[in-house]
NUTORMAR-475841 format. One line per 8 residues: their letters; for each residue x, y negated, z of N, C-alpha, C. Coordinates in steps of 0.02 Angstrom, whole numbers. Example, Ala and Ser with C-alpha at 12.3 -4.5 7.8 and 13.67 -1.06 7.14 Angstrom:
2
as = 660,284,390,615,225,390,660,165,390; 642,112,354,684,53,357,645,-2,394
// end
This chain:
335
xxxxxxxx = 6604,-4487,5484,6570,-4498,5420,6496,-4515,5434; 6484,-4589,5408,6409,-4570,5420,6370,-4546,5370; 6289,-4533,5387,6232,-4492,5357,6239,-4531,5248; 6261,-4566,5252,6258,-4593,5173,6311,-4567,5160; 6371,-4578,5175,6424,-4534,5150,6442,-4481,5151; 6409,-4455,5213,6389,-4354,5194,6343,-4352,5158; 6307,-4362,5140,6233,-4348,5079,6283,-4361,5018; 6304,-4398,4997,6350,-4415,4926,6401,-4376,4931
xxxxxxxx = 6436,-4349,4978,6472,-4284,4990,6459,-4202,4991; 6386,-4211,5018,6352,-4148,5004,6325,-4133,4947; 6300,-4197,4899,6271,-4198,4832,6314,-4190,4778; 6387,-4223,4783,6436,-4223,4729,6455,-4173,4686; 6445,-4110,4696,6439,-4048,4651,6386,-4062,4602; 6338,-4086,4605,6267,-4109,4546,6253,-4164,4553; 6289,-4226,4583,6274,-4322,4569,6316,-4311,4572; 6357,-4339,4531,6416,-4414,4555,6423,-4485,4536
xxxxxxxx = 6350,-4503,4522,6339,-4566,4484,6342,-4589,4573; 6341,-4684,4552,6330,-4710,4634,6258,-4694,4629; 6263,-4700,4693,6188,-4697,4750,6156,-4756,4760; 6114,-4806,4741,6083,-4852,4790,6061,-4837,4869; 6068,-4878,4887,6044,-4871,4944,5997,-4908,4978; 5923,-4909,5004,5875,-4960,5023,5891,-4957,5110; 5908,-5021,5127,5912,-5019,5207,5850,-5062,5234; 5818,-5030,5313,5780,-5063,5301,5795,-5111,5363
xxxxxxxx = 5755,-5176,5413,5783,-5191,5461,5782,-5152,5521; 5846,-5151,5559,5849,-5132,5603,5791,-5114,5661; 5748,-5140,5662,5709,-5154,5717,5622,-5189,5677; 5586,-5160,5714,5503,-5184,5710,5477,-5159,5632; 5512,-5107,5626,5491,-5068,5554,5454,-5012,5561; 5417,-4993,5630,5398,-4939,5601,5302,-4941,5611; 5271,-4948,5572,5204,-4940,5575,5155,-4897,5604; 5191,-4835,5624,5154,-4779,5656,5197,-4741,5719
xxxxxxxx = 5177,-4746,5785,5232,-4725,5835,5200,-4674,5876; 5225,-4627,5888,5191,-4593,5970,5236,-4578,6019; 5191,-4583,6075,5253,-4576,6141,5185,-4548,6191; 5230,-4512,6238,5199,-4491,6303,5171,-4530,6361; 5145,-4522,6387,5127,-4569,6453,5133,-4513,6519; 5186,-4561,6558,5166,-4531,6626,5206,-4604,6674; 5214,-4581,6744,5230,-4641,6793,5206,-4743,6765; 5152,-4741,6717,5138,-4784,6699,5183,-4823,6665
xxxxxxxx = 5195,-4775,6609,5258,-4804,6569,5232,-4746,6488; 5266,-4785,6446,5260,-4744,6375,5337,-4696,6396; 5322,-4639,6347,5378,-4583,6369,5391,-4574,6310; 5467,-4580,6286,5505,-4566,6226,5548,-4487,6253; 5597,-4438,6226,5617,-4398,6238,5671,-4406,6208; 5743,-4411,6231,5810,-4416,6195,5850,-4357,6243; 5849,-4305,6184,5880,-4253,6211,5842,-4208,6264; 5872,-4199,6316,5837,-4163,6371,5819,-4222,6421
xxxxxxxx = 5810,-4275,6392,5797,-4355,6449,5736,-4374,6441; 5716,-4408,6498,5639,-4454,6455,5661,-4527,6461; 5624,-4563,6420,5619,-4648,6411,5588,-4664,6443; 5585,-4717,6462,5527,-4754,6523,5521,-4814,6483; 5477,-4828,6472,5471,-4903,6415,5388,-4930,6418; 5419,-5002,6411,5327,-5033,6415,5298,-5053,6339; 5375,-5088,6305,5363,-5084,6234,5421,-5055,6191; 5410,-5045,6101,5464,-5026,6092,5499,-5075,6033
xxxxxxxx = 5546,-5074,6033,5595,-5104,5981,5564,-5110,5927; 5568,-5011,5896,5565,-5013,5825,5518,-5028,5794; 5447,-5021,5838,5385,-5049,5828,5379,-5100,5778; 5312,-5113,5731,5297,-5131,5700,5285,-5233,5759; 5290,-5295,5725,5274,-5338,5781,5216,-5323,5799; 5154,-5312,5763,5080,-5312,5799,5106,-5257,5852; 5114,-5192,5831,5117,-5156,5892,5140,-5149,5941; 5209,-5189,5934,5251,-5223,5975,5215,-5266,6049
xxxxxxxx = 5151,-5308,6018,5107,-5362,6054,5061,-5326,6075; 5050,-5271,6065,4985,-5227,6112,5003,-5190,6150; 5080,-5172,6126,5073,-5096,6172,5075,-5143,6237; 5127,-5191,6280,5104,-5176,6349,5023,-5216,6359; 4993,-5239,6345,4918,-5257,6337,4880,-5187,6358; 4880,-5131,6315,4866,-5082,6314,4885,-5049,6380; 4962,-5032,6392,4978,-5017,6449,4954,-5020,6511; 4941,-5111,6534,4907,-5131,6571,4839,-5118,6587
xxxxxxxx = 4804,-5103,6529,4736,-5078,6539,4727,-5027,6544; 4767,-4976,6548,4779,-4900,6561,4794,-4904,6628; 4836,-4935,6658,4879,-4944,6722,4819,-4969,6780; 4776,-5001,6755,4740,-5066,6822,4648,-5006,6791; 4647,-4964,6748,4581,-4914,6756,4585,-4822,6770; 4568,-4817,6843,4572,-4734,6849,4547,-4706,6783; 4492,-4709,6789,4444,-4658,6724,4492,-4669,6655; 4524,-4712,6615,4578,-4723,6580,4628,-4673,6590
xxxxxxxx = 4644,-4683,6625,4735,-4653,6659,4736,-4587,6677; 4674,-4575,6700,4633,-4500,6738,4676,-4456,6653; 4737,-4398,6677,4748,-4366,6640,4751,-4388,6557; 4767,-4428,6544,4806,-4447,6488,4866,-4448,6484; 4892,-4416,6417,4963,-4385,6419,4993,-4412,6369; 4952,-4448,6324,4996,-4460,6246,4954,-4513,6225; 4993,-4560,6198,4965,-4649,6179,4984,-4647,6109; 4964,-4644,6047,4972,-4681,5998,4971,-4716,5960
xxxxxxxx = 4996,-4758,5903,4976,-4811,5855,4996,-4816,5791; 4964,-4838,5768,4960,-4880,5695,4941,-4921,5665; 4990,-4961,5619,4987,-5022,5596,4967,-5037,5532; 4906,-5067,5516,4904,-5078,5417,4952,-5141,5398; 4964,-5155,5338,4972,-5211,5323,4932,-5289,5304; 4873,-5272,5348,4826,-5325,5352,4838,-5351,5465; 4894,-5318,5478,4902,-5324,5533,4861,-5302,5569; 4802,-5255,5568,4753,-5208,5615,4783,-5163,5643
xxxxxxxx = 4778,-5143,5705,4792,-5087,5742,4746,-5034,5770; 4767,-4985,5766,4723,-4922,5784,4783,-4878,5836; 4722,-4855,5886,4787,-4831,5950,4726,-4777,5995; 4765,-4712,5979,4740,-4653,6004,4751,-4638,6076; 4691,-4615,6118,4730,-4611,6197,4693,-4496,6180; 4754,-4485,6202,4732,-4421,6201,4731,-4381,6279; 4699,-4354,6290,4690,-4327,6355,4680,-4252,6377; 4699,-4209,6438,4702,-4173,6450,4653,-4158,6507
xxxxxxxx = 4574,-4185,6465,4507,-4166,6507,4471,-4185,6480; 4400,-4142,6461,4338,-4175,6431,4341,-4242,6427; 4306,-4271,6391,4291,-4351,6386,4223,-4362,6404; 4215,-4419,6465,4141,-4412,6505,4133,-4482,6464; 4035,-4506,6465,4034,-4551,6441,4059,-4609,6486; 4106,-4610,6549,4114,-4683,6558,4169,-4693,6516; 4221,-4649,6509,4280,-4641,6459,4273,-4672,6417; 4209,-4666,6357,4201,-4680,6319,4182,-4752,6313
xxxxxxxx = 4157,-4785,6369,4097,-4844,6364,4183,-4895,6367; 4202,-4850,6421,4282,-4902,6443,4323,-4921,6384; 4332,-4881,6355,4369,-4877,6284,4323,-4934,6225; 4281,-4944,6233,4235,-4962,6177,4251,-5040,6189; 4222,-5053,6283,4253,-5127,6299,4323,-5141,6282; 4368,-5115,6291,4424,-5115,6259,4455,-5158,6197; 4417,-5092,6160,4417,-5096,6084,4395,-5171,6080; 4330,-5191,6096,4309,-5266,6067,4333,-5303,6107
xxxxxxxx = 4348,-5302,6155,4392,-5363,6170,4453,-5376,6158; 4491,-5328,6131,4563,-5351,6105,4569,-5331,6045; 4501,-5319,6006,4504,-5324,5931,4527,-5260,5895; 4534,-5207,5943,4578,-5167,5894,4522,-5073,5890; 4561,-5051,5851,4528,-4986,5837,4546,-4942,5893; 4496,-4899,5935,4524,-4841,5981,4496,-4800,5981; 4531,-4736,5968,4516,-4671,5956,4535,-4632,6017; 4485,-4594,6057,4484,-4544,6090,4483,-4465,6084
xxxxxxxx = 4546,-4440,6113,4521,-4370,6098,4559,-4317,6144; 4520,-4266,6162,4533,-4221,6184,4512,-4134,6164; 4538,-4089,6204,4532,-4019,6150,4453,-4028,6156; 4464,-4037,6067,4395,-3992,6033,4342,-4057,6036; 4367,-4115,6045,4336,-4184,6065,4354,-4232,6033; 4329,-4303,6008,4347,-4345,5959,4302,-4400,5980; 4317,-4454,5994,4285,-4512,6011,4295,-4585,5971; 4284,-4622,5923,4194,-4613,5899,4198,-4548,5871
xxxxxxxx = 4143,-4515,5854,4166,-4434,5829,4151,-4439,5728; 4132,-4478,5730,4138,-4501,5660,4193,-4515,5645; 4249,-4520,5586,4294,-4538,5559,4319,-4612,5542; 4374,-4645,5585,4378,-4712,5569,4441,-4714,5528; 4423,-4733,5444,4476,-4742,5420,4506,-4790,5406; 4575,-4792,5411,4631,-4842,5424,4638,-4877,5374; 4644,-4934,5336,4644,-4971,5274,4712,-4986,5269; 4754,-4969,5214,4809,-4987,5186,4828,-5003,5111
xxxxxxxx = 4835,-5086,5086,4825,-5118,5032,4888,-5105,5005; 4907,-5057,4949,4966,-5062,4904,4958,-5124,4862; 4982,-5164,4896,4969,-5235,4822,4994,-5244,4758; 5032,-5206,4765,5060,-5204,4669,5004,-5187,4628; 4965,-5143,4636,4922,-5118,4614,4864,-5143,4634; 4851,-5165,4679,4759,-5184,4727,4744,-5112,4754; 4777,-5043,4758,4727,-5022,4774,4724,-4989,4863; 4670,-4976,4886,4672,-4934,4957,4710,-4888,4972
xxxxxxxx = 4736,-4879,5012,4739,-4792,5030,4717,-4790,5108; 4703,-4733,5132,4677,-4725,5204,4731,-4677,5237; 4710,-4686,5291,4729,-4646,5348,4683,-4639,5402; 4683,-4574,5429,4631,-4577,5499,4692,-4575,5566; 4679,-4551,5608,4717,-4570,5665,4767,-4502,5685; 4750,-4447,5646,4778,-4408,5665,4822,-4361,5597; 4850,-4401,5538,4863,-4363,5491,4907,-4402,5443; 4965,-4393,5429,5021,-4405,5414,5038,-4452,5368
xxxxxxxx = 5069,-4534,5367,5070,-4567,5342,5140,-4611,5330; 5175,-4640,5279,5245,-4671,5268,5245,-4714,5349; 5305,-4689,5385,5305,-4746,5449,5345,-4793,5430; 5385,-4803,5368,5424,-4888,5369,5389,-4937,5327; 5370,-4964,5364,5321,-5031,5325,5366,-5086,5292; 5438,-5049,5300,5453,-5107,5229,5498,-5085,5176; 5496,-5000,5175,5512,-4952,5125,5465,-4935,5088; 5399,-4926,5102,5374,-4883,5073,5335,-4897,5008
xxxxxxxx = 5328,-4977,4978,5302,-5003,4937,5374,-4977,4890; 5423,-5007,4910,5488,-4985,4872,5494,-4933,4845; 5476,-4862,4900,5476,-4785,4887,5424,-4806,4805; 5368,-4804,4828,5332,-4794,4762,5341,-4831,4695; 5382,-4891,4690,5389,-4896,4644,5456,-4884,4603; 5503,-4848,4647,5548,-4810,4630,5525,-4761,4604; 5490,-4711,4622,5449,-4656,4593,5418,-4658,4530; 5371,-4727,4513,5348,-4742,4453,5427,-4778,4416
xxxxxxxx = 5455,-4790,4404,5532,-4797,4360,5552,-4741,4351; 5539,-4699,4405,5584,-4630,4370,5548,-4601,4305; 5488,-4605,4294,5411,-4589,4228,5441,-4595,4160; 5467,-4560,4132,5476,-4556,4060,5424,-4500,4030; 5385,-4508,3962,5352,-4471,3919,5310,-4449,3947; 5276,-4471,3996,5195,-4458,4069,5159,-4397,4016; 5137,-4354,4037,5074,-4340,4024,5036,-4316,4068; 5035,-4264,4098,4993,-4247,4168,5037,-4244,4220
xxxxxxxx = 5010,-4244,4293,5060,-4232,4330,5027,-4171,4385; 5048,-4155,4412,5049,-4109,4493,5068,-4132,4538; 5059,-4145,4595,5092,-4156,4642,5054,-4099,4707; 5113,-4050,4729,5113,-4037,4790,5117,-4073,4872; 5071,-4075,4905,5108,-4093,4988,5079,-4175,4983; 5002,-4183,4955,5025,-4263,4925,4986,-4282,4985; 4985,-4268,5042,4958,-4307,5105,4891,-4366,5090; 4910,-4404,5096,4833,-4473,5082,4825,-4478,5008
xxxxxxxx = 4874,-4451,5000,4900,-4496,4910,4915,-4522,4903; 4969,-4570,4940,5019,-4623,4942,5040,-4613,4853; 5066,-4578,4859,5129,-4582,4780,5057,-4568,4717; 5021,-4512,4738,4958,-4507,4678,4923,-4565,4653; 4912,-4597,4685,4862,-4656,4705,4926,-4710,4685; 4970,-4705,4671,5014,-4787,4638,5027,-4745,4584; 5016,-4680,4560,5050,-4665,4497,4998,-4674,4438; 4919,-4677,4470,4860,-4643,4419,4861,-4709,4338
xxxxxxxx = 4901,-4746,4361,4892,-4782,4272,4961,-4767,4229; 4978,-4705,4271,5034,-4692,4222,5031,-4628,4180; 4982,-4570,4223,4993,-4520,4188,4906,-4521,4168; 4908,-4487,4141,4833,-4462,4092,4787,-4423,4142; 4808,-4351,4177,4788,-4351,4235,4837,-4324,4290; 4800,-4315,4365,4835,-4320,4409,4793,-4243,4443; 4821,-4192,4458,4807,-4148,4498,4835,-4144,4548; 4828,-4163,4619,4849,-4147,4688,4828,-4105,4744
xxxxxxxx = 4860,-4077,4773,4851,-4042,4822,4896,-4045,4891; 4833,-4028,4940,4863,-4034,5026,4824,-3971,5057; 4850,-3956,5103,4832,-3920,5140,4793,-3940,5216; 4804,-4011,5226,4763,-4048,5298,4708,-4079,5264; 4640,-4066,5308,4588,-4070,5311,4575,-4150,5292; 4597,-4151,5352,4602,-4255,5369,4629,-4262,5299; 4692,-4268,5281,4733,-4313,5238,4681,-4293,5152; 4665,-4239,5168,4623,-4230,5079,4558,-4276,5084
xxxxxxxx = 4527,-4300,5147,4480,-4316,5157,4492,-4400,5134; 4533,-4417,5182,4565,-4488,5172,4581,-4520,5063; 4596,-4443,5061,4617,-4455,4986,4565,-4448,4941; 4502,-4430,4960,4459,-4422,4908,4419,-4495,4934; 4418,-4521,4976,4384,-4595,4984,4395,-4645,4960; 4483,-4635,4965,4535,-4695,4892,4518,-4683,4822; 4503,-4619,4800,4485,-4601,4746,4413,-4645,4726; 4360,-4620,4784,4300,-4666,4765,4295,-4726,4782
xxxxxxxx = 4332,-4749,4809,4329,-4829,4826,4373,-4874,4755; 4409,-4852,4753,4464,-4867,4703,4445,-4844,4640; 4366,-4816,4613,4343,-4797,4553,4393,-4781,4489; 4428,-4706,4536,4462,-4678,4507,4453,-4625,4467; 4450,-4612,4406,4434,-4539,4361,4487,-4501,4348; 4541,-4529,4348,4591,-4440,4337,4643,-4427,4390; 4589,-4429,4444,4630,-4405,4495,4588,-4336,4533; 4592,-4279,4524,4573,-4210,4536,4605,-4183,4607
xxxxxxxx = 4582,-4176,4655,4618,-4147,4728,4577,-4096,4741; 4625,-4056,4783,4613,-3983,4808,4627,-3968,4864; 4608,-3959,4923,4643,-3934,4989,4671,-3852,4972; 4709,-3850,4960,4766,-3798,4949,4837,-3802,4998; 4865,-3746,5003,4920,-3748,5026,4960,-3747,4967; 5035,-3760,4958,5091,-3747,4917,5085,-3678,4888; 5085,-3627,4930,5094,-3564,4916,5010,-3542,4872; 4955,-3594,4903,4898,-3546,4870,4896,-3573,4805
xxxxxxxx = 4924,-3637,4795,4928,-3684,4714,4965,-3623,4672; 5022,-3600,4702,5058,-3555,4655,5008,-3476,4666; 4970,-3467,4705,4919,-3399,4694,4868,-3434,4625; 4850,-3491,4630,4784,-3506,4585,4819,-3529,4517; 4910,-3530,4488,4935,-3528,4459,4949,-3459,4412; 4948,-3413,4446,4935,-3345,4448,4879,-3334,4458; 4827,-3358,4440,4769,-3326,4405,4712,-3329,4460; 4733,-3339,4547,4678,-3329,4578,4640,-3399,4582
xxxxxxxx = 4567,-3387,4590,4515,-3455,4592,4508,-3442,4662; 4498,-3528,4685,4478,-3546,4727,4411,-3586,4741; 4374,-3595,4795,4299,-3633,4774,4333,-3698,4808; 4377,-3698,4855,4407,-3786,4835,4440,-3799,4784; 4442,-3777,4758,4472,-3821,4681,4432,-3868,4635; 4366,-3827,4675,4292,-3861,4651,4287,-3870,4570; 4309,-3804,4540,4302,-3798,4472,4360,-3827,4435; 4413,-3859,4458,4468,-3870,4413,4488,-3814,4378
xxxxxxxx = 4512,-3837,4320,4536,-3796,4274,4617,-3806,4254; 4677,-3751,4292,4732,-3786,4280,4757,-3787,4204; 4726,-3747,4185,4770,-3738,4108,4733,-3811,4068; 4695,-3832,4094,4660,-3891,4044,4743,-3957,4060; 4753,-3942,4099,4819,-3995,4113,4871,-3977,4070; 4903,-4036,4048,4961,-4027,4012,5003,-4057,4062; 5070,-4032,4097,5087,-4063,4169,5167,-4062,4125; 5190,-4129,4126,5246,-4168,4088,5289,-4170,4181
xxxxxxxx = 5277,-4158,4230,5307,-4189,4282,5247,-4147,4363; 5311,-4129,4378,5302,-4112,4469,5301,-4137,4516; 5288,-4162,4569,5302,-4201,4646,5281,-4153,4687; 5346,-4156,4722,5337,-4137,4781,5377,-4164,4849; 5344,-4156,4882,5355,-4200,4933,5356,-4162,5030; 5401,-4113,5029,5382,-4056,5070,5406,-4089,5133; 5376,-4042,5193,5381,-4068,5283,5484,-4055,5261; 5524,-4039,5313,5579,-4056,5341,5592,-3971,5334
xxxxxxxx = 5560,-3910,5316,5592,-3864,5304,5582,-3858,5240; 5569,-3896,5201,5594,-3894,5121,5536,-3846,5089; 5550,-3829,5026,5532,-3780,4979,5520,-3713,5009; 5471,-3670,4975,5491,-3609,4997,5513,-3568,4937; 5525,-3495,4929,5569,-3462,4864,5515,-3463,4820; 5438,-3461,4851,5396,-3450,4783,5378,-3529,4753; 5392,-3566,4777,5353,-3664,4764,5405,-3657,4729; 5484,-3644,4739,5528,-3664,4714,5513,-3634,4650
xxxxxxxx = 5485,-3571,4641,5496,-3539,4570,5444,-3570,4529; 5396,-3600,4562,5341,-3624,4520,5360,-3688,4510; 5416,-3738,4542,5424,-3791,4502,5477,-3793,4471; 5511,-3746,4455,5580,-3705,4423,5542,-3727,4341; 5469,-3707,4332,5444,-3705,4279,5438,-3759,4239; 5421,-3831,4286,5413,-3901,4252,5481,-3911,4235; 5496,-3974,4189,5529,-4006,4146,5553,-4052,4186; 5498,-4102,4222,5539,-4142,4276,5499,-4135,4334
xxxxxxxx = 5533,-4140,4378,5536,-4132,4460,5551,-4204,4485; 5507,-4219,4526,5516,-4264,4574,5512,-4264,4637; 5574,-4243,4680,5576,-4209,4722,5589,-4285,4768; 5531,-4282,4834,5553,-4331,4895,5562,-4275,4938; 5610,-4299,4995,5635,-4262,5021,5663,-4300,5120; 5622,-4280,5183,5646,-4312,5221,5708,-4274,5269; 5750,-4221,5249,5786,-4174,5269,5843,-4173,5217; 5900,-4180,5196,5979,-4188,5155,5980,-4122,5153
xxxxxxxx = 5979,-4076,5224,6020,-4021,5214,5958,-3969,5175; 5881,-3977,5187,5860,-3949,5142,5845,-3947,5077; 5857,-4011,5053,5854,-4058,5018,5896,-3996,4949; 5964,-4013,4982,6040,-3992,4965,6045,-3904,4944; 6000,-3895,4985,5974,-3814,4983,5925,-3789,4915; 5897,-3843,4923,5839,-3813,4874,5857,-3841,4797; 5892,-3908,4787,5909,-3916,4717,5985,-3883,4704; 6003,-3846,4751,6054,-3788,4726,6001,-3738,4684
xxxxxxxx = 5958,-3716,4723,5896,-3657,4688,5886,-3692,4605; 5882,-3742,4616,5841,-3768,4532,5902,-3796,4494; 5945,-3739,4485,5985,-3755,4480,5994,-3748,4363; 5942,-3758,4337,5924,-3756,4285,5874,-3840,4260; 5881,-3872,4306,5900,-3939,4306,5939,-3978,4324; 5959,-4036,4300,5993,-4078,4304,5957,-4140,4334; 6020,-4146,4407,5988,-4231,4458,6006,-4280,4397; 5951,-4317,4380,5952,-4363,4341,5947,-4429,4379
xxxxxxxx = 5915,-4446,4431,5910,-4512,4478,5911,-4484,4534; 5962,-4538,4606,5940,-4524,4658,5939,-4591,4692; 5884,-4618,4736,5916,-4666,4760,5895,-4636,4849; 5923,-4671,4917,5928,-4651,4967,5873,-4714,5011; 5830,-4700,5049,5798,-4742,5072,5794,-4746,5179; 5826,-4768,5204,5842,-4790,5271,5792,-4773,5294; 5726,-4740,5314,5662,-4742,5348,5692,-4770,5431; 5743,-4748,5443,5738,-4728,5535,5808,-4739,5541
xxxxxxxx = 5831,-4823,5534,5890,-4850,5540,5913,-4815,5629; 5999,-4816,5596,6044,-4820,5669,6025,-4727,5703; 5994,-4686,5666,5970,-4614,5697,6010,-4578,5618; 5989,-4524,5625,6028,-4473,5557,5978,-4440,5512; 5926,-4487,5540,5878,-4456,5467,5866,-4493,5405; 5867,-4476,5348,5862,-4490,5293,5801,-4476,5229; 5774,-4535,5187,5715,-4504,5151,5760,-4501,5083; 5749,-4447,5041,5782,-4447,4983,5728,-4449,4927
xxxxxxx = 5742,-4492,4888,5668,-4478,4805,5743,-4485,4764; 5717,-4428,4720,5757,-4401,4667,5724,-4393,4613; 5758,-4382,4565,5716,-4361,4481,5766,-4299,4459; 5733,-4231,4463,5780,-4183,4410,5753,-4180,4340; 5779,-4151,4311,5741,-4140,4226,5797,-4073,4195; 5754,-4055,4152,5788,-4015,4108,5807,-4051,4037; 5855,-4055,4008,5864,-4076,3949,5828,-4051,3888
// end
């Protein structure tokens, strides 16, 4: 059985409408990759094995065309290669690349000067870092144009972003179709603000919260670049949103006021161990839930819990063709 027909098998107790399904291509879909470096090779891990690879498949094409470029210039400079363990990248949709060399030793300034020639001669963004170290040490953020809308969103180099560059315009405007009777929204886990940031001309306002430093940072820059007013963020965790729900203040909330929200609708959007019993009870409370989801079986777990709504939409989205993982965006509601 494969992963679509167990998900519609595991779901069929609460869906049995069909499923759409978004596939994406096989190959050069993915915008953001990391791999290891050692024997002068990128290092993938399958199972208890390693990969030996110069480029990769699923790669985005730009990244596809740098990595062995990159390689090579790692390979033919000691001070480069000197203890570097992990190579990464990312792709915008203006075709720019940004590619992290991380290392397991101070960063001396020839490190740095080497990296810089680099950078301008093959055009691309490079970020250095090692413990407790960051090279440029200023913040370079990543530009990504949702064009339906015009607007930005960012990313820095180290903080969590959609890797299928030809789902993820799709994801969000699946999300905005699911929007009946908008009035405020919440969203937990909202990383850059991918989904906040394509929803803000739909609801009245938008309260979000994350718990990473980087990604709230990234999201309050889209906010001001994108001369946005009802979009309100908080670095919160899940669990402290539902403490400051229950009455406790926080000084990141930076004076929000939750009861001033009238919240018609939930998002959440949790890592791969799902919900926890108290998030779950606090979105037990909204009317509709919009639950994304990159895990089935927790997925499957947790809208058993909410079980005082009804799956009203699901559609299934391919992130990571030909493997067994799956992104799910759903709509529950209460009648």
């Amino acid at each position: 059985m494969n992963k679509f027909n167990k998900f519609k098998s595991d779901i069929n107790a609460r869906y049995s409408n069909e499923i759409n399904i978004n596939l994406s291509p096989a190959t050069s879909f993915r915008n953001r990759c990391e791999f290891g470096y050692s024997k002068d090779s990128y290092v993938m891990h399958n199972d208890k094995s390693k990969i030996y690879m110069q480029s990769f498949v699923n790669a985005s094409s730009c990244i596809q065309n740098v990595m062995p470029i990159i390689l090579n210039e790692i390979n033919n400079n000691e001070l480069i290669k000197d203890k570097l363990f992990q190579v990464n990248f990312r792709e915008n949709n203006n075709n720019d690349v940004l590619v992290t060399l991380i290392y397991h030793r101070p960063l001396c300034s020839k490190t740095k000067d080497v990296a810089q020639k680099i950078s301008k001669y093959l055009g691309i963004n490079i970020v250095l870092r090692a413990k407790n170290e960051k090279f440029p040490p200023e913040d370079i953020y990543f530009e990504y144009i949702l064009r339906s809308q015009n607007i930005k969103i960012y990313q820095t180099d180290n903080c969590f972003f959609q890797p299928n560059k030809h789902l993820l315009s799709m994801m969000i405007k699946k999300v905005q179709s699911f929007i009946n009777d908008p009035k405020d929204l919440l969203e937990l886990y909202c990383g850059v603000g991918t989904f906040s940031l394509g929803l803000k001309d739909i609801f009245s306002k938008i309260f979000v919260t994350e718990s990473n430093r980087d990604a709230i940072k990234c999201l309050n820059k889209a906010i001001k670049v994108n001369n946005i007013v009802n979009i309100n963020s908080a670095r919160l965790s899940a669990s402290e949103v539902v403490e400051a729900f229950n009455g406790r203040e926080f000084k990141r909330m930076n004076n929000t006021d939750i009861s001033s929200y009238d919240f018609s609708h939930i998002l959440v959007d949790p890592p791969r161990s799902g919900l926890t019993e108290e998030v779950i009870k606090l979105t037990s409370k909204f009317k509709n839930i919009i639950y994304i989801s990159c895990n089935p079986d927790t997925y499957i777990r947790d809208i058993g819990l909410l079980n005082k709504h009804k799956v009203i939409n699901i559609e299934l989205f391919d992130q990571f063709p030909n493997t067994n993982h799956l992104e799910i965006v759903s709509l529950l509601s209460i009648n």
